[in-house]
BATIMAR-729106 format. One line per 8 residues: number of its first residue (from 1); for each residue x, y, z of C-alpha. Coordinates in steps of 0.001 Angstrom, whole numbers, plus 500000, padded with zeros to 6 digits. Layout:
% residues N
NUM> X,Y,Z | ...
This chain:
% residues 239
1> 487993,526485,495056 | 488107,529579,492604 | 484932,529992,490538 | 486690,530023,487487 | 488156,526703,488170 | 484823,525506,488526 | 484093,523737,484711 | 487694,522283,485474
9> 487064,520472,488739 | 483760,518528,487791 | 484981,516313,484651 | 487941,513881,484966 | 489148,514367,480998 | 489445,518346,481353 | 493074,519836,482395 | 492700,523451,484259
17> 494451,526169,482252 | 498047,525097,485122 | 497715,521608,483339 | 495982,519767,486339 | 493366,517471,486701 | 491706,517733,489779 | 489345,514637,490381 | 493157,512623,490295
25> 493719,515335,492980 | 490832,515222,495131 | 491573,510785,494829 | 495264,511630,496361 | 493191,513485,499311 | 491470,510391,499645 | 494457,508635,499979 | 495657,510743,502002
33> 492931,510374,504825 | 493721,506624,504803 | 495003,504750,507724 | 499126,504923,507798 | 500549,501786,505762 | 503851,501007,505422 | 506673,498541,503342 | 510511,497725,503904
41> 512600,495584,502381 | 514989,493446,504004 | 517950,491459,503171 | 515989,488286,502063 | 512766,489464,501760 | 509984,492816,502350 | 507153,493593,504772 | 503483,495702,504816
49> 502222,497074,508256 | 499073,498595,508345 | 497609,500259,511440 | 493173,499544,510627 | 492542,502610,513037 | 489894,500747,514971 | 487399,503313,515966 | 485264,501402,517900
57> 485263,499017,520710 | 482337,497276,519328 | 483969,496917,515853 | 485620,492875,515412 | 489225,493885,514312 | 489345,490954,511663 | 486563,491977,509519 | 488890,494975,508319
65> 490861,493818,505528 | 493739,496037,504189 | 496592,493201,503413 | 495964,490761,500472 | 497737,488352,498925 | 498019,488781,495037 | 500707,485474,494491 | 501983,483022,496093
73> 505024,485453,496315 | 503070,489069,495869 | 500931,490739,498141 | 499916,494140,498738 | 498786,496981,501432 | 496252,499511,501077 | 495472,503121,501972 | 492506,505279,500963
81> 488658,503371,500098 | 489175,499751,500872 | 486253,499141,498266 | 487807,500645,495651 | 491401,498288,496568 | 489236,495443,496484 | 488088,495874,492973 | 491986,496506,491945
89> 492900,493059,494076 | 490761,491160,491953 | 492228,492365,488827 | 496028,491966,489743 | 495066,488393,490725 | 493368,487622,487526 | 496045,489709,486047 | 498477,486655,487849
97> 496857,483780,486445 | 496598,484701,482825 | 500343,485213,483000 | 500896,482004,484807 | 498263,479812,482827 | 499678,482068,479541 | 504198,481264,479870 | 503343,478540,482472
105> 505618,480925,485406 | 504922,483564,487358 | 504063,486786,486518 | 507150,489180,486933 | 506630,491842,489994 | 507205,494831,488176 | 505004,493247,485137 | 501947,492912,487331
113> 502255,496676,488536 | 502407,497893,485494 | 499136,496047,484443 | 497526,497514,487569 | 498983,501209,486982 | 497196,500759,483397 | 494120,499918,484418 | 494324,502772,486928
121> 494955,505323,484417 | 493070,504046,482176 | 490214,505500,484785 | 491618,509032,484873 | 491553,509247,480561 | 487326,508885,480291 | 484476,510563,480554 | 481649,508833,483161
129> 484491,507579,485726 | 486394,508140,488365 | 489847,507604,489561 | 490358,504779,492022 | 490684,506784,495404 | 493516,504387,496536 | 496429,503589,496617 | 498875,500215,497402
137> 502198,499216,498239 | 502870,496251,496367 | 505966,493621,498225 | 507203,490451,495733 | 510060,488153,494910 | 510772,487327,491762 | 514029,486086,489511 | 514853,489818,489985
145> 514931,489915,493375 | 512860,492007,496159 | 510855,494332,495014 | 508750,496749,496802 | 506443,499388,494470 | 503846,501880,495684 | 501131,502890,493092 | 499076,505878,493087
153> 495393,506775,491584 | 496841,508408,488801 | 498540,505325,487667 | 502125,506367,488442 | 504539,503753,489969 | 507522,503909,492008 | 510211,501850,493282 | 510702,501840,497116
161> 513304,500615,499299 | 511014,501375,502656 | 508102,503556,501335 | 504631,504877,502920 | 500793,505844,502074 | 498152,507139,503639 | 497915,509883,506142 | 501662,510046,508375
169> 503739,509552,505023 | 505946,512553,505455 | 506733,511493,509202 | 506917,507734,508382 | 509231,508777,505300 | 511321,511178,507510 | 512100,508020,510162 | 512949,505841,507063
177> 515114,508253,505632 | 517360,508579,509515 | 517212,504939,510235 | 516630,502542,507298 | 519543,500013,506186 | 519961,498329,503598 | 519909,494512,504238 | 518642,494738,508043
185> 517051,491362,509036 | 513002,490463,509547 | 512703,491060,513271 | 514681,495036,512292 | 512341,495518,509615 | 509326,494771,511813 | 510580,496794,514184 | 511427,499802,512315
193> 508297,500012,510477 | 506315,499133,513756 | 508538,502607,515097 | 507080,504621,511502 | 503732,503614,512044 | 503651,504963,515844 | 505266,507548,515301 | 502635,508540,512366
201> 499894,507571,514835 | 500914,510665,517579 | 499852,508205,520304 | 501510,506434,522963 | 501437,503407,522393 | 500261,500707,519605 | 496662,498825,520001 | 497366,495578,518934
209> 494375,494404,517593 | 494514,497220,515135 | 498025,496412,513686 | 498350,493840,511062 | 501352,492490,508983 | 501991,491073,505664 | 505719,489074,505386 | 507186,487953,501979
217> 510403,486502,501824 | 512875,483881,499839 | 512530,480997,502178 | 508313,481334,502180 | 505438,482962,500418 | 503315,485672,501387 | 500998,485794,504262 | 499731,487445,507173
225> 501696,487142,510533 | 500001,485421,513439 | 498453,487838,515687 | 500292,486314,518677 | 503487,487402,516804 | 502197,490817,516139 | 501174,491414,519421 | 504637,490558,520777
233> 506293,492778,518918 | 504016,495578,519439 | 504499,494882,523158 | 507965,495326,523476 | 507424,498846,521198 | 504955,499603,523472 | 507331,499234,526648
């Protein structure tokens, strides 16, 4: 860091003289050092992996929790300070039920991220805070269709047919970008983003306790995959 960028770096509502603002930075690193996380869509419906990075034997891999469900039909991955994605949970599912105890339906995808994005920037506009050092890839269904968005601690949103966070992203996004189709099935999807997330990892093979997987589709709502199901499909990636 440059001394004279100093007075810039240490208060969230001052811009450097380049028109930065570098505690949203410095959250983006922290993103950045999450675990890999990825989201696909497929033809009826999208999908989170998240790889917890176990990094102890001694550590029970279901007290890590990086896949939530929002909706009965929303649900969302993490990368970057869990705590911090907890806090932001909690408000898109509050967020949910004012819209659905509001207009008696469910609150729009795209609607809901928005809400969240605001409430993220709103943290990056005030003195005496700090940005949310997270980020999430949010997977719904709605009267719109599939939708898969990926939010970052600035409060910018983005549309994603198969999209990435945490540390990997570039090699995740470069395997998306060579082998990603447009209405693959479920067990391609899985597959494919299993692929991304070893691939990101730079090991040989996938720990299965440490892999988790969030499914949303037309025919059911959103929940977490049965470990016996992840762990056969991380067994025949791992052969």
């Amino acid at each position: 860091m440059q001394p004279g960028n100093m007075a810039y770096d240490r208060a969230i509502t001052v811009f450097s003289p380049d028109g930065r603002l570098f505690q949203v930075e410095y959250a983006r690193e922290a993103v950045k050092r999450g675990t890999t996380t990825v989201g696909l869509k497929f033809k009826d419906g999208a999908i989170l992996i998240i790889d917890k990075r176990i990094s102890s034997p001694l550590i029970e891999p279901s007290s890590i929790e990086k896949i939530f469900k929002i909706d009965d039909l929303i649900g969302c991955a993490t990368s970057g300070l869990v705590a911090d994605a907890r806090v932001l949970v909690d408000r898109a599912r509050v967020e949910s039920q004012i819209n659905k105890i509001t207009y008696s339906e469910k609150i729009p995808v795209d609607v809901l991220v928005k809400k969240i994005c605001d409430f993220k920037q709103n943290y990056t506009q005030y003195g005496g805070v700090r940005p949310f050092g997270t980020a999430l890839l949010i997977a719904g269904i709605d009267e719109k269709g599939v939708h898969l968005y990926e939010t970052d601690p600035s409060g910018a949103m983005m549309s994603y047919k198969a999209g990435s966070i945490g540390s990997g992203r570039s090699v995740v996004m470069e395997i998306f970008e060579d082998k990603y189709k447009e209405n693959m099935g479920q067990d391609q999807a899985i597959k494919l983003g299993l692929e991304a997330v070893l691939g990101a990892a730079d090991e040989a093979s996938l720990n299965t306790f440490a892999v988790e997987i969030g499914l949303v589709s037309k025919k059911e709502s959103f929940k977490k995959m049965e470990q016996e199901k992840v762990a056969k499909f991380v067994k025949e990636l791992n052969k």
